[in-house]
N, C-alpha and C positions, 0 to 999 in steps of 0.2 A: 789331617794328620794330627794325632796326639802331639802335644805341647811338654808334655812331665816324658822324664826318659826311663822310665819303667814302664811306661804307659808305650812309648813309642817300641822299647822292645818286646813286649807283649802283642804290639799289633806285627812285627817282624817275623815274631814265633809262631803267631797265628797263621799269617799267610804259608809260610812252611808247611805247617801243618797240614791245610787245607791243600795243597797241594798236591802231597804224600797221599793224604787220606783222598784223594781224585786219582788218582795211578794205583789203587787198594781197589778201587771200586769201581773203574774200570776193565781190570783183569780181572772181577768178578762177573762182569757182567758179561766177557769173552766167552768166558768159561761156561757160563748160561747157552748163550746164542750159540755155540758148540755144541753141544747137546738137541737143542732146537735144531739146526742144520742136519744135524746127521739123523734126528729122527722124519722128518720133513724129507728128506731123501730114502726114507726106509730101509735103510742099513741098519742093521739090528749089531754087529757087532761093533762098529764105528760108534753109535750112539752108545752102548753098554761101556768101550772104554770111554767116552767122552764123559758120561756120567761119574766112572772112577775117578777121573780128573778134575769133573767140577766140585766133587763133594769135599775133600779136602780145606780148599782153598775157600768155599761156601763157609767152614765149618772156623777155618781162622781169620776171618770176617768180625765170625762172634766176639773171637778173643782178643783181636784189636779194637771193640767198639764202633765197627764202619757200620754193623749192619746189626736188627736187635734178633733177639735166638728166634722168635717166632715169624719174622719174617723168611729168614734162613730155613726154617721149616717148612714154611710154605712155598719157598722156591725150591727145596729137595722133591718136598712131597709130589710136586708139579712135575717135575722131571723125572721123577722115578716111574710115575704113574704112564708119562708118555713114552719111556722107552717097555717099560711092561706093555703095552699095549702092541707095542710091535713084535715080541715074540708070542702071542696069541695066536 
């Protein structure tokens, strides 16, 4: 533990943080494996709203700094791609 009490409440705030930002990126990843499940069972309209549900929450990821934009793309693009696949 930090000895200076700036230092010590810096590492207070950090754990907070880190905490938050684990409970951010967790319901991110629900929201993922929601989309995998329902495509994985071949439900085409389950997976479709699962998808409208993930993208949102994917997208405000961005905007808290949990996740970087191009990741976030590459997790849409991947989901998008698998529930298209299912209305073929």
């Amino acid at each position: 533990m930090a000895n200076i009490k700036s230092a010590q409440k810096r590492a207070r705030q950090a754990e907070k943080t880190r905490k938050h930002n684990m409970g951010l990126r967790s319901r991110m990843r629900t929201k993922i494996k929601n989309v995998i499940k329902a495509c994985d069972a071949g439900d085409k309209e389950a997976a479709a709203a699962a998808y409208k549900d993930a993208v949102p929450v994917i997208d405000s990821m961005i905007n808290k700094g949990i996740v970087n934009k191009n990741k976030a793309a590459r997790h849409k693009n991947r989901l998008n791609k698998r529930v298209r696949a299912l209305v073929v």
